[in-house]
N, CA, C and O atoms as a printed pandas DataFrame, in Angstrom:
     atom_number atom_name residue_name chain_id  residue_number  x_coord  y_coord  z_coord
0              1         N          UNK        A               1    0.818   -1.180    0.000
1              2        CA          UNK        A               1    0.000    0.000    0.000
2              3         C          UNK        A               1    0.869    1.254    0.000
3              4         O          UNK        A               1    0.363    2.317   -0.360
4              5         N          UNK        A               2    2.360    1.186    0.446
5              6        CA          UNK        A               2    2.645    2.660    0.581
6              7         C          UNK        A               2    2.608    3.678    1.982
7              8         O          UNK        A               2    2.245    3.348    3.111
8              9         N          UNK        A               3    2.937    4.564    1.678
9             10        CA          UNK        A               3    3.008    5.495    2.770
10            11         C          UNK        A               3    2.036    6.395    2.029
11            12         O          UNK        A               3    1.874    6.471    0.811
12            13         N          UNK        A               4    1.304    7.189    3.181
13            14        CA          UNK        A               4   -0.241    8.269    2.639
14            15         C          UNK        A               4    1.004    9.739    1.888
15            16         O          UNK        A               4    2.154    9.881    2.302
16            17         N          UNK        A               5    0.526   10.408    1.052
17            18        CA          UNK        A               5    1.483   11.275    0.932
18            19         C          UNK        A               5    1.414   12.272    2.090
19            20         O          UNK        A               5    0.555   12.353    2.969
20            21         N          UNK        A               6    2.577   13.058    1.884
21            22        CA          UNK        A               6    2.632   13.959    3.267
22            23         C          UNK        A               6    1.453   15.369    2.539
23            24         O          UNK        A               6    0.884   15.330    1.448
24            25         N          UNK        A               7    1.394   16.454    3.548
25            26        CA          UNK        A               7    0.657   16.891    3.140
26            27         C          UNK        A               7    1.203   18.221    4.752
27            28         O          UNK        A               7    1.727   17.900    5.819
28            29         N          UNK        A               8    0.763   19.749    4.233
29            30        CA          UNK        A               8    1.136   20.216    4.693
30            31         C          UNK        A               8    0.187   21.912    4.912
31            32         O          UNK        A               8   -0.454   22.554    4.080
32            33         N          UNK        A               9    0.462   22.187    6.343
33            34        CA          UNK        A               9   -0.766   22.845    7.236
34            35         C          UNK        A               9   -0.870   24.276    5.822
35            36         O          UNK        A               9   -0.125   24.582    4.891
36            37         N          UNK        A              10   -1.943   24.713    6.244
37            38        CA          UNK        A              10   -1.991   26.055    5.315
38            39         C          UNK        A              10   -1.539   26.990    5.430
39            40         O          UNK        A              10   -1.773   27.687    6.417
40            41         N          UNK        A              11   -0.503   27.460    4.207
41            42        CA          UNK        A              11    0.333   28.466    4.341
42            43         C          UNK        A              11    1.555   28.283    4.073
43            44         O          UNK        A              11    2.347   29.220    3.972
44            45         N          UNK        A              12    1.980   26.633    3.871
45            46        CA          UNK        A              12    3.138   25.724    4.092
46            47         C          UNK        A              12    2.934   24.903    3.175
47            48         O          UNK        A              12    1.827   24.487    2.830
48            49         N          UNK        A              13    3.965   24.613    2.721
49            50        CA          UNK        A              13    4.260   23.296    1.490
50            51         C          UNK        A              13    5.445   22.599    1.195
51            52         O          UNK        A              13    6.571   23.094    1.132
52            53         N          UNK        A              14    5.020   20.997    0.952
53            54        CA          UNK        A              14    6.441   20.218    1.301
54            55         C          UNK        A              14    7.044   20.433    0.456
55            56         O          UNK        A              14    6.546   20.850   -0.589
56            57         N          UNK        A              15    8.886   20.136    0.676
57            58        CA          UNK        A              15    9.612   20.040   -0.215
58            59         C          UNK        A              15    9.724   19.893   -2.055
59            60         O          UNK        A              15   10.374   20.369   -2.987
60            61         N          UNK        A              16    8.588   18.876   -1.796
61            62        CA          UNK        A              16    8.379   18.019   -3.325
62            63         C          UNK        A              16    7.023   19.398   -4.009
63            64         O          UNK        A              16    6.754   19.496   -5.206
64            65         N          UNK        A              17    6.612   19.969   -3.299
65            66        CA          UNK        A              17    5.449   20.806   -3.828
66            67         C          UNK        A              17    6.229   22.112   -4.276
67            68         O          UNK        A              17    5.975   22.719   -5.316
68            69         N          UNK        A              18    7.311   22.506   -3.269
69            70        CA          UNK        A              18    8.049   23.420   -3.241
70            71         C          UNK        A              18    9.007   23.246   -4.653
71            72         O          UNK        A              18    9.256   24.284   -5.266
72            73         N          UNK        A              19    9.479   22.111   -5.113
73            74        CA          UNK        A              19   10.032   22.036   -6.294
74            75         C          UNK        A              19    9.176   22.254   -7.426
75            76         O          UNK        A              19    9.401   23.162   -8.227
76            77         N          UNK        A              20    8.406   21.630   -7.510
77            78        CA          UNK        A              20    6.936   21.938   -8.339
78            79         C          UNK        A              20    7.060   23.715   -8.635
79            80         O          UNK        A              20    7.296   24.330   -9.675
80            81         N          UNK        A              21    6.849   24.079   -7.551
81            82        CA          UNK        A              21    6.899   25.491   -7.726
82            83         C          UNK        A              21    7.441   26.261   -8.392
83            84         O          UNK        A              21    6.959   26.903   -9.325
84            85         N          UNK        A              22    9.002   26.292   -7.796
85            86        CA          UNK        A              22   10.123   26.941   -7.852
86            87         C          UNK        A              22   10.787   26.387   -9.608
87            88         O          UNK        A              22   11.479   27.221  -10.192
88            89         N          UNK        A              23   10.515   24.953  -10.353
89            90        CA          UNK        A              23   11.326   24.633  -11.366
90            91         C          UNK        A              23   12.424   23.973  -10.781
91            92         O          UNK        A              23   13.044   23.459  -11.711
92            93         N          UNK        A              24   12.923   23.752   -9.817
93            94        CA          UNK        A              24   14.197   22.940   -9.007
94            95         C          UNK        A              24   14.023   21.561   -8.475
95            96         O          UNK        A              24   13.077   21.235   -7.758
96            97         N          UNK        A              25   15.055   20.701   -8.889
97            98        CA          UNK        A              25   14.573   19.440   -8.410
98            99         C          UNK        A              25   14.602   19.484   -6.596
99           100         O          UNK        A              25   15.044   20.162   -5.668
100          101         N          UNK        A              26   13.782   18.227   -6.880
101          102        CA          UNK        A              26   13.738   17.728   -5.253
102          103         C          UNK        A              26   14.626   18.239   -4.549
103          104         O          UNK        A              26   14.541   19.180   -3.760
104          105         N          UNK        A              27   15.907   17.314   -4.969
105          106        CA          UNK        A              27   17.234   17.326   -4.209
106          107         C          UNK        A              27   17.572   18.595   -4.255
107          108         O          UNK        A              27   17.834   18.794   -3.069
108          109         N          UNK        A              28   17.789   19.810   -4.914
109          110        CA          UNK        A              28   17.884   20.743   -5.259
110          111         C          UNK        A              28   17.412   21.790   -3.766
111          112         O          UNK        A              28   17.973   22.583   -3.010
112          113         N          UNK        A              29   15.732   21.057   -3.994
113          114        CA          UNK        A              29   15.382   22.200   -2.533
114          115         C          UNK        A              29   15.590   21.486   -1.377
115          116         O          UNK        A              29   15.529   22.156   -0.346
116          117         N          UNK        A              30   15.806   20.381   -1.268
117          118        CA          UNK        A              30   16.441   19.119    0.046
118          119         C          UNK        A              30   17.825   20.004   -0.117
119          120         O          UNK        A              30   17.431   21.148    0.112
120          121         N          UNK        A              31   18.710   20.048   -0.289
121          122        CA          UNK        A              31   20.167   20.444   -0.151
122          123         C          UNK        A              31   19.845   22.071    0.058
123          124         O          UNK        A              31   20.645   22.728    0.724
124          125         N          UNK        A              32   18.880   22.599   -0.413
125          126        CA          UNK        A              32   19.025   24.318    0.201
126          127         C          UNK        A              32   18.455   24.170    1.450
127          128         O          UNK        A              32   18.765   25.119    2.171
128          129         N          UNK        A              33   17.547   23.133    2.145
129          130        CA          UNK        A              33   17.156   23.364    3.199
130          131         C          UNK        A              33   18.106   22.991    4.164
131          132         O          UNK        A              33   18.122   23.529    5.271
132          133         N          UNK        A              34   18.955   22.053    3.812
133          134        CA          UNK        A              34   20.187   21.854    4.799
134          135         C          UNK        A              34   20.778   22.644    4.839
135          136         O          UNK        A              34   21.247   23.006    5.919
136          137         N          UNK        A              35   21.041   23.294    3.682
137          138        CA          UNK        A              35   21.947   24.399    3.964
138          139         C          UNK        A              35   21.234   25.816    4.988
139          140         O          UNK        A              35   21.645   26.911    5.373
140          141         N          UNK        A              36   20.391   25.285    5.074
141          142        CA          UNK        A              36   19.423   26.657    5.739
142          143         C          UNK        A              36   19.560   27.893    5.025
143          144         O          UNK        A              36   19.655   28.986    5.583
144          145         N          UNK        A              37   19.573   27.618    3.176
145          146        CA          UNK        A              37   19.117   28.654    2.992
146          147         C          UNK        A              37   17.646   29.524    2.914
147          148         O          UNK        A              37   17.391   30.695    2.634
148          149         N          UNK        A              38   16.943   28.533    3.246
149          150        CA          UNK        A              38   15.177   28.699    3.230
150          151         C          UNK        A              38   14.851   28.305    4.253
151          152         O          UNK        A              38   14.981   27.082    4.289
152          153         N          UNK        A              39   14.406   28.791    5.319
153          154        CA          UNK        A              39   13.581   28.546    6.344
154          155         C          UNK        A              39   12.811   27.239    6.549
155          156         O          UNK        A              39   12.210   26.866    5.542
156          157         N          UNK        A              40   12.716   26.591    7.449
157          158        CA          UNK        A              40   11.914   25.531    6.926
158          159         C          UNK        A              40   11.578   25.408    8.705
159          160         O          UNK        A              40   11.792   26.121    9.685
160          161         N          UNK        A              41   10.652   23.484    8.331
161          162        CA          UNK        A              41   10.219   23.489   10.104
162          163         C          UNK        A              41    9.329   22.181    9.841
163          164         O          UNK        A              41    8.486   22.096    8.947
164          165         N          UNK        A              42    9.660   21.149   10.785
165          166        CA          UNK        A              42    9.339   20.088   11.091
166          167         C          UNK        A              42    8.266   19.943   12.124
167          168         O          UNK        A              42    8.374   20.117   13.338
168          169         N          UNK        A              43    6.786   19.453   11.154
169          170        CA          UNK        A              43    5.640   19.271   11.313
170          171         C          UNK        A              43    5.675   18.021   12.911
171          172         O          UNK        A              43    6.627   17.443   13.434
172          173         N          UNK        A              44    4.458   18.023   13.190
173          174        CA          UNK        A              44    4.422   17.438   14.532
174          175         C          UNK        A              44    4.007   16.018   13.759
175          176         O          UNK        A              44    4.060   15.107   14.585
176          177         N          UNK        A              45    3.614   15.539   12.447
177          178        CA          UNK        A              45    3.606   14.331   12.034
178          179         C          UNK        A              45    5.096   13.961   11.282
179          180         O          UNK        A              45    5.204   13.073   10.436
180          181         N          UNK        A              46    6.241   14.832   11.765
181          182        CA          UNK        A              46    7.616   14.415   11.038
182          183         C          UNK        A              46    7.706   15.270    9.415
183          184         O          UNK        A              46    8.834   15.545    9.006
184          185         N          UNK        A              47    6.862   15.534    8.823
185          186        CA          UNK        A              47    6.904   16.300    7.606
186          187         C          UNK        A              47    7.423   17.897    7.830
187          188         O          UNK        A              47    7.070   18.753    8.641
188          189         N          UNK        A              48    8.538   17.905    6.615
189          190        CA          UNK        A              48    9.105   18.863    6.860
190          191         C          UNK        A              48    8.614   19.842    5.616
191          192         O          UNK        A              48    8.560   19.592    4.412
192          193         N          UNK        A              49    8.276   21.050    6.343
193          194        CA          UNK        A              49    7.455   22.562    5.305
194          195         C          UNK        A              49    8.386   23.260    5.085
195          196         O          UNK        A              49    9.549   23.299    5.487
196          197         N          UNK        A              50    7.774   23.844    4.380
197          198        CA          UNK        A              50    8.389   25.566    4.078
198          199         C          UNK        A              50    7.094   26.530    4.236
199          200         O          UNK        A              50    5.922   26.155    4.257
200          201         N          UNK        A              51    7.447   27.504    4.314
201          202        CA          UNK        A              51    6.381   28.517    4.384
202          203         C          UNK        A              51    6.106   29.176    2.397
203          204         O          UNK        A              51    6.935   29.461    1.532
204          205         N          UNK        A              52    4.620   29.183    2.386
205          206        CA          UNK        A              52    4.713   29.331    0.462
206          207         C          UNK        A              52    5.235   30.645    0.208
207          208         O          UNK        A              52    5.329   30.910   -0.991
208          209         N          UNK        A              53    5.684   31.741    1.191
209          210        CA          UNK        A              53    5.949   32.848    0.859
210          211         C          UNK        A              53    7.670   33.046    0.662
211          212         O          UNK        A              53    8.331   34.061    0.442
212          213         N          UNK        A              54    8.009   31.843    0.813
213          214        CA          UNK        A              54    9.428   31.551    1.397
214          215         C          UNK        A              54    9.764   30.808    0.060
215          216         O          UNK        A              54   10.984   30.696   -0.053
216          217         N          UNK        A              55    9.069   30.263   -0.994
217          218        CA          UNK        A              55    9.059   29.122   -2.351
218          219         C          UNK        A              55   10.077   30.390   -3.396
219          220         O          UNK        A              55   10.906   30.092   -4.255
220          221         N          UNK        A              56    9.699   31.692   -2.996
221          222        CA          UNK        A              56   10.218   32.460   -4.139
222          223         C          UNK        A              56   12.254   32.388   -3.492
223          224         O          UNK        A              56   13.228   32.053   -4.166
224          225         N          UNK        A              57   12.222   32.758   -2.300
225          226        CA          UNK        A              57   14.021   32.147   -2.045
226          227         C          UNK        A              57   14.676   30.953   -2.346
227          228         O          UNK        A              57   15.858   30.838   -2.024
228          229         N          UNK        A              58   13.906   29.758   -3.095
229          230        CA          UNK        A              58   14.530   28.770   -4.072
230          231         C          UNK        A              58   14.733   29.394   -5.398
231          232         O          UNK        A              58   15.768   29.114   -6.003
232          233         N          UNK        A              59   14.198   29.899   -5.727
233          234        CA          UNK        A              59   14.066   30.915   -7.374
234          235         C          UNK        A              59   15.615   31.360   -7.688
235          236         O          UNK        A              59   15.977   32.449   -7.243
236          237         N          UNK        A              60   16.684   30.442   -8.550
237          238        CA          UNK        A              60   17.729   30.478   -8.673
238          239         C          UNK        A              60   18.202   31.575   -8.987
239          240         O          UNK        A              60   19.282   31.889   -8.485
240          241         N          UNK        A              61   17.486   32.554   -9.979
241          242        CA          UNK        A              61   17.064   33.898  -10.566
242          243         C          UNK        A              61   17.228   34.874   -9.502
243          244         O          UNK        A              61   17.976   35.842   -9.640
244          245         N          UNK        A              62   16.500   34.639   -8.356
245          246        CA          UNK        A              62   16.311   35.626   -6.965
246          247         C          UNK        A              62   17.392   35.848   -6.426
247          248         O          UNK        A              62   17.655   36.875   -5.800
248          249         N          UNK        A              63   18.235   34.788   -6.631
249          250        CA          UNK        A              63   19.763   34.309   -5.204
250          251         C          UNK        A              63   20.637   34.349   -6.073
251          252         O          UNK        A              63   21.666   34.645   -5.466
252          253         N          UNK        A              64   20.952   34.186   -7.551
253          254        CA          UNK        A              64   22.085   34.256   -8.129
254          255         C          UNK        A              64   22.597   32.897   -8.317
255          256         O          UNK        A              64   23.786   32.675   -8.543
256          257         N          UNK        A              65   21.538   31.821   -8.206
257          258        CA          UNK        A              65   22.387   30.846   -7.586
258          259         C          UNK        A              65   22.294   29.714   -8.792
259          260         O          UNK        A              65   21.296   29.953   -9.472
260          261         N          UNK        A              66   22.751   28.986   -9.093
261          262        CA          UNK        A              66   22.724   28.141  -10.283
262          263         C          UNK        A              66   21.582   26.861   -9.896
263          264         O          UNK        A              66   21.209   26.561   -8.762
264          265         N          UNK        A              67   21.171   26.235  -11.164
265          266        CA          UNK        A              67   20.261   25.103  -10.851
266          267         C          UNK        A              67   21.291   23.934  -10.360
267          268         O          UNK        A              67   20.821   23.146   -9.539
268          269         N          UNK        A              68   22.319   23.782  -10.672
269          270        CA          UNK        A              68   23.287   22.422  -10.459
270          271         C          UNK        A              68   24.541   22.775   -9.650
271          272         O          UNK        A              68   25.123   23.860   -9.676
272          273         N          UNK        A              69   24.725   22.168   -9.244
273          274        CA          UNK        A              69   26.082   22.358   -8.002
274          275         C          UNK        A              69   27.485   22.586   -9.457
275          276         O          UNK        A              69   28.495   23.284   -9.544
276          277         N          UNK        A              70   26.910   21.731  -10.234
277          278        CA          UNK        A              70   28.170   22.071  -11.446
278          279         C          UNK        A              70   28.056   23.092  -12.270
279          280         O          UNK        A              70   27.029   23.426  -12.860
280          281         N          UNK        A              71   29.704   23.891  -12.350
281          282        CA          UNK        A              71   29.391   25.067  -13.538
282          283         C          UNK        A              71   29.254   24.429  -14.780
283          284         O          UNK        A              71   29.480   23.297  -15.208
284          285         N          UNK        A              72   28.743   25.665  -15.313
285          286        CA          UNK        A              72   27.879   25.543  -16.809
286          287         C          UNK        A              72   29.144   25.584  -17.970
287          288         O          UNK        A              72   29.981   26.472  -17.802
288          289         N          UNK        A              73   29.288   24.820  -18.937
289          290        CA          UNK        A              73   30.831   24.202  -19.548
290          291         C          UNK        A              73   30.355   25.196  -20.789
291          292         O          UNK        A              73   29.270   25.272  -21.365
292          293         N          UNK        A              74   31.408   25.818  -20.945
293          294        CA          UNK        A              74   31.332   26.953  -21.949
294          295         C          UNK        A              74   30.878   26.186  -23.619
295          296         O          UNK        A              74   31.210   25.073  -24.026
296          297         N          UNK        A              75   30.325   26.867  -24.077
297          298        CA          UNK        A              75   29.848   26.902  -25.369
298          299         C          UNK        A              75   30.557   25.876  -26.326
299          300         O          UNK        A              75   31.707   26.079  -26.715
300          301         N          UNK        A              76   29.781   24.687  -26.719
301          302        CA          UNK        A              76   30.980   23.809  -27.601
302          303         C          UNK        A              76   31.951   22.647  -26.957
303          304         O          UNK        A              76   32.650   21.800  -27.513
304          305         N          UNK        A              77   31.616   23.072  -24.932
305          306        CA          UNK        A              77   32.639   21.970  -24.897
306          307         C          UNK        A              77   31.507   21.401  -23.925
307          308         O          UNK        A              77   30.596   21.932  -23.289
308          309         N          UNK        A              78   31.906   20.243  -24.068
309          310        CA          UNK        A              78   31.229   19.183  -22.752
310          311         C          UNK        A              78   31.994   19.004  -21.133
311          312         O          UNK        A              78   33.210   19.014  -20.944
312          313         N          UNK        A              79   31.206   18.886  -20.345
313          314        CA          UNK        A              79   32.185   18.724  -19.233
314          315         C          UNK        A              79   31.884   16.845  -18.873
315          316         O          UNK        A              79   31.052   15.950  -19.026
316          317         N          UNK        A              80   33.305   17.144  -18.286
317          318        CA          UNK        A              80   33.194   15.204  -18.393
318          319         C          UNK        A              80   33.962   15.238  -16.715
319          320         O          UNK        A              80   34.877   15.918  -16.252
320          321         N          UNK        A              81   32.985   14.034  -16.065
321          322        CA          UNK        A              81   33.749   14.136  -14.075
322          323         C          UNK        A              81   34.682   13.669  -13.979
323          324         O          UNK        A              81   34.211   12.547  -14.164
324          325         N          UNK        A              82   35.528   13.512  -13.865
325          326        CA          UNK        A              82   36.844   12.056  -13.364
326          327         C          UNK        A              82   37.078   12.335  -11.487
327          328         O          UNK        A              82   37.210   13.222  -10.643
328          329         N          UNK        A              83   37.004   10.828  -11.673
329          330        CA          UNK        A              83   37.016   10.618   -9.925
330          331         C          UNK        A              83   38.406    9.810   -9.785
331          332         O          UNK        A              83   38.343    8.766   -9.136
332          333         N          UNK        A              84   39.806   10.229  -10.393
333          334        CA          UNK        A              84   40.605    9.201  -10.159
334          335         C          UNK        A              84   40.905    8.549   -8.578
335          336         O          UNK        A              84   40.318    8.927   -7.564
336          337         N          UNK        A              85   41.529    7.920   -8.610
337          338        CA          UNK        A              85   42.870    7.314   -7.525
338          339         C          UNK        A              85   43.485    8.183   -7.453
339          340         O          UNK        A              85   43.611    9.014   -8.352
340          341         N          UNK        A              86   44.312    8.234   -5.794
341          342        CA          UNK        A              86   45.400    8.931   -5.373
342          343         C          UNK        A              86   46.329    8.895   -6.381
343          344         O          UNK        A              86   46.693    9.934   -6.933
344          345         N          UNK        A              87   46.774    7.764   -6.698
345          346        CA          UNK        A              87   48.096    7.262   -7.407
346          347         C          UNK        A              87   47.997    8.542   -8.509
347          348         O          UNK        A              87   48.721    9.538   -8.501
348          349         N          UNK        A              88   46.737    8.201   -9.604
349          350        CA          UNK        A              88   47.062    8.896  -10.576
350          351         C          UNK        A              88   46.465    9.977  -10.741
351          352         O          UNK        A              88   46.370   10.376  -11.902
352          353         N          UNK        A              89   45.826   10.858   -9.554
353          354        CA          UNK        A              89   45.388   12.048   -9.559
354          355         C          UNK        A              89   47.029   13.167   -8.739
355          356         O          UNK        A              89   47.037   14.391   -8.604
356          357         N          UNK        A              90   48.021   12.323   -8.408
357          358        CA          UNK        A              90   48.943   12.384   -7.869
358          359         C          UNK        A              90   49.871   12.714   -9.474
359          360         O          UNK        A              90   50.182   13.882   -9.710
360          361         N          UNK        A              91   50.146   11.900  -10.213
361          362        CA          UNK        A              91   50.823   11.542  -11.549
362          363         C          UNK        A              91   50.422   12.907  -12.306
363          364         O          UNK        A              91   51.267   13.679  -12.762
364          365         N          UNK        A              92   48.971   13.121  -12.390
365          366        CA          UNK        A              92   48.627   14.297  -12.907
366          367         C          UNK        A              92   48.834   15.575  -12.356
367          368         O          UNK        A              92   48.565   16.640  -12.912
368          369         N          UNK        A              93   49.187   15.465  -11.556
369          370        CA          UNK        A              93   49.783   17.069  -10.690
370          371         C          UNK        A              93   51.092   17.304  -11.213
371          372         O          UNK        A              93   51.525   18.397  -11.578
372          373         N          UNK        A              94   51.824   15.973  -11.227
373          374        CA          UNK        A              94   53.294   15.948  -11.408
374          375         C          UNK        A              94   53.515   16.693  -12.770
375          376         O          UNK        A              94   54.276   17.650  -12.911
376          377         N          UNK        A              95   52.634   16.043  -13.897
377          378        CA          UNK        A              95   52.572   16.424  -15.273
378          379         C          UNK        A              95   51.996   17.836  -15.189
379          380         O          UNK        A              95   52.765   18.687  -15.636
380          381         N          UNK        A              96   51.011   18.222  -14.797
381          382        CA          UNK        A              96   50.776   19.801  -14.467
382          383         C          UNK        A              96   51.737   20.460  -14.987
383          384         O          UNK        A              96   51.830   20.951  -16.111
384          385         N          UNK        A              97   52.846   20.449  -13.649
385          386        CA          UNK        A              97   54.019   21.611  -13.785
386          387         C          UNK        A              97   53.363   22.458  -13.261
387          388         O          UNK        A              97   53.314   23.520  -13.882
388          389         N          UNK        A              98   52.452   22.363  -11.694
389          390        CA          UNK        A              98   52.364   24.143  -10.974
390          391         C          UNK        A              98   50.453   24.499  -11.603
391          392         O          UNK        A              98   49.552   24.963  -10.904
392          393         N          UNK        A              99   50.380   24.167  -12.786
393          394        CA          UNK        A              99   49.019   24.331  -13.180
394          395         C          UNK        A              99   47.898   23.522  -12.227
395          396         O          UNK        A              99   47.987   22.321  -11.973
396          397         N          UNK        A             100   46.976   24.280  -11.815
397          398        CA          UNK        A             100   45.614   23.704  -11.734
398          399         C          UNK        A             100   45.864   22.241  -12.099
399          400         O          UNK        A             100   46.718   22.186  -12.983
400          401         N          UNK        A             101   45.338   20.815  -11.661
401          402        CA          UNK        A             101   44.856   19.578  -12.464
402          403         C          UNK        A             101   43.804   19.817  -13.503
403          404         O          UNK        A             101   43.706   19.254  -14.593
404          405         N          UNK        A             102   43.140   20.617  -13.061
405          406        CA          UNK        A             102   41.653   20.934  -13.801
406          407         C          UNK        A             102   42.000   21.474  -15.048
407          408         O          UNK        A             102   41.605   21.021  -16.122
408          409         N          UNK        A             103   42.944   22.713  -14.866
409          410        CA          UNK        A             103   43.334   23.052  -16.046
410          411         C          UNK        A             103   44.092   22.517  -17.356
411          412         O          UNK        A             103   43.934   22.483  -18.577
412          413         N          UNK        A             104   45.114   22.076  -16.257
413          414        CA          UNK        A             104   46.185   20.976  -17.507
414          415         C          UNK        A             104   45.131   19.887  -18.460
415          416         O          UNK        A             104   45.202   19.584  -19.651
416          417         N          UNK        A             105   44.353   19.551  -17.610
417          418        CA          UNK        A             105   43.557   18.282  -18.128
418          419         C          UNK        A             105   42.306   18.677  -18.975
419          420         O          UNK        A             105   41.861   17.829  -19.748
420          421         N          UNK        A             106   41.666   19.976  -18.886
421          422        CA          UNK        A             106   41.007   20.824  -19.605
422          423         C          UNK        A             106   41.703   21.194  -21.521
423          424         O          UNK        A             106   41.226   21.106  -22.653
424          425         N          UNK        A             107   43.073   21.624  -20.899
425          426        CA          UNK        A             107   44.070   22.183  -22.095
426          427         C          UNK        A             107   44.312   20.237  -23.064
427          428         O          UNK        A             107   44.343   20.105  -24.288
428          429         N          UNK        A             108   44.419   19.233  -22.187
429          430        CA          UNK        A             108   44.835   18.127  -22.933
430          431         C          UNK        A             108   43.827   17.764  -23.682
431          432         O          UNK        A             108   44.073   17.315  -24.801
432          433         N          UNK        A             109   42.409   17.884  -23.204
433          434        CA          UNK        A             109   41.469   17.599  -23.950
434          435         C          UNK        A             109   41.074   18.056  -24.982
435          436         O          UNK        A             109   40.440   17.463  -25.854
436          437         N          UNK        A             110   41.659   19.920  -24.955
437          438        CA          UNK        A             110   41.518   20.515  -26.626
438          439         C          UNK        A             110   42.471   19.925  -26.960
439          440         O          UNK        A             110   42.267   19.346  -28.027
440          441         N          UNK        A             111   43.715   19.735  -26.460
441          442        CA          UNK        A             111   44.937   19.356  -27.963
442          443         C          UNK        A             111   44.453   18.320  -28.617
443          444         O          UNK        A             111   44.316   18.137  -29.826
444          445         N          UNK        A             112   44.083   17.332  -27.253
445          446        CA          UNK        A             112   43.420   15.543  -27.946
446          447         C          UNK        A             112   42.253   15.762  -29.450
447          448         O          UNK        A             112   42.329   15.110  -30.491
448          449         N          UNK        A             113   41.350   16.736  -29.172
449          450        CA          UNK        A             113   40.254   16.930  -29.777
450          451         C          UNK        A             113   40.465   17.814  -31.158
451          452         O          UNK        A             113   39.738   17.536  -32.111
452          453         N          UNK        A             114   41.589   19.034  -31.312
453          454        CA          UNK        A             114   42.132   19.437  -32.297
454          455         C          UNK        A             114   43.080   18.289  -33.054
455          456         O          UNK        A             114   42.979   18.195  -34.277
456          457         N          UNK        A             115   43.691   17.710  -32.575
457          458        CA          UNK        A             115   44.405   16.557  -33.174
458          459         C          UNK        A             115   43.498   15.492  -34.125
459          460         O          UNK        A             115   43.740   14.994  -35.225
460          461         N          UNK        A             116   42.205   15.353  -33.099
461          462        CA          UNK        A             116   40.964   14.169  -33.687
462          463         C          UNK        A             116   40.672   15.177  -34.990
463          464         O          UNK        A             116   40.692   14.850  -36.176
464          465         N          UNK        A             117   40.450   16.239  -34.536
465          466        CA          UNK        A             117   39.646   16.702  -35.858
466          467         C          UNK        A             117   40.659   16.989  -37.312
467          468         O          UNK        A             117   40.300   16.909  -38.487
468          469         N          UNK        A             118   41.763   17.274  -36.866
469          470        CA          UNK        A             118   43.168   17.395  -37.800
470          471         C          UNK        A             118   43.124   15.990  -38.541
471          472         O          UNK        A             118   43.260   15.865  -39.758
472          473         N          UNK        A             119   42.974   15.238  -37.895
473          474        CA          UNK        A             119   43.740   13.427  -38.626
474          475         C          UNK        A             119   42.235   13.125  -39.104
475          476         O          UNK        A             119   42.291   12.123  -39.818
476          477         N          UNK        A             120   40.837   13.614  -38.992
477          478        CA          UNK        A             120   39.975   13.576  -39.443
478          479         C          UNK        A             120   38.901   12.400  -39.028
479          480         O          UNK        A             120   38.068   11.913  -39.792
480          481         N          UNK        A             121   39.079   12.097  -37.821
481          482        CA          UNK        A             121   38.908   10.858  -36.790
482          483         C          UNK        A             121   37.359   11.911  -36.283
483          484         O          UNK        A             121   36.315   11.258  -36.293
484          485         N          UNK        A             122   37.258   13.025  -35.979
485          486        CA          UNK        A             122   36.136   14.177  -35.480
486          487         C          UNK        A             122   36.142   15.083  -36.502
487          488         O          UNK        A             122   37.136   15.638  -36.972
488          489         N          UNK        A             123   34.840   15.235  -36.877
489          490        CA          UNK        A             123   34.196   16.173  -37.779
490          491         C          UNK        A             123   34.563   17.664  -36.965
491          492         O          UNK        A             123   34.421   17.813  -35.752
492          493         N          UNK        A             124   35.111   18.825  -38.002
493          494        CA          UNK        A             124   35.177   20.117  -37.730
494          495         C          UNK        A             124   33.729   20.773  -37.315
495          496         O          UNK        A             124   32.694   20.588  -37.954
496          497         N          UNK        A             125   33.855   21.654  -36.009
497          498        CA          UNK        A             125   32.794   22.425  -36.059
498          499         C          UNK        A             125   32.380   23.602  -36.596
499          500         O          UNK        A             125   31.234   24.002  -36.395
């Protein structure tokens, strides 16, 4: 059968209604409420509100604040995560030379990708 959905006193609306609202996922307004950037408050049946006058301080627009914890990858390029190992997140510092990892490994990916498109392996954009 489930759990009844939550449901919340007047004036107040849960998390999941609050995304509805605002355009932001769930997790999105779950992680601003930890962060206490929005007010919030735990109902006497365990359900946690917001106040609806309080839905417009998720409004990414309002706060400056981006929809994704990740920046937005400039025009043309993709962003790709790597979660290495010590070992070789270690190896890649070495190769750096003083640079950022982020950067060196940013710069290898245009040479890799000008090279693909040179030997004709990737279509020119």
């Amino acid at each position: 059968m489930g759990r009844p959905k939550a449901t919340a006193p007047r004036g107040r609306v849960t998390p999941e209604r609050a995304a509805e609202l605002s355009g932001l996922s769930r997790s999105a307004v779950f992680r601003r409420i930890a962060a206490q950037a929005v007010p919030s408050r735990t109902e006497p049946d365990g359900t946690v509100t917001i106040a609806l006058r309080d839905v417009r301080r998720l409004q990414p627009q309002q706060r400056g604040l981006s929809l994704s914890r990740s920046p937005v990858p400039a025009v043309g390029r993709r962003a790709v995560m790597l979660r290495p190992d010590i070992e070789r997140y270690e190896a890649w510092a070495r190769a750096a030379g003083g640079k950022p990892v982020s950067t060196w490994l940013a710069e290898l990916a245009d040479r890799a990708v000008a090279r693909a498109e040179r030997e004709g392996v990737l279509p020119r954009h």
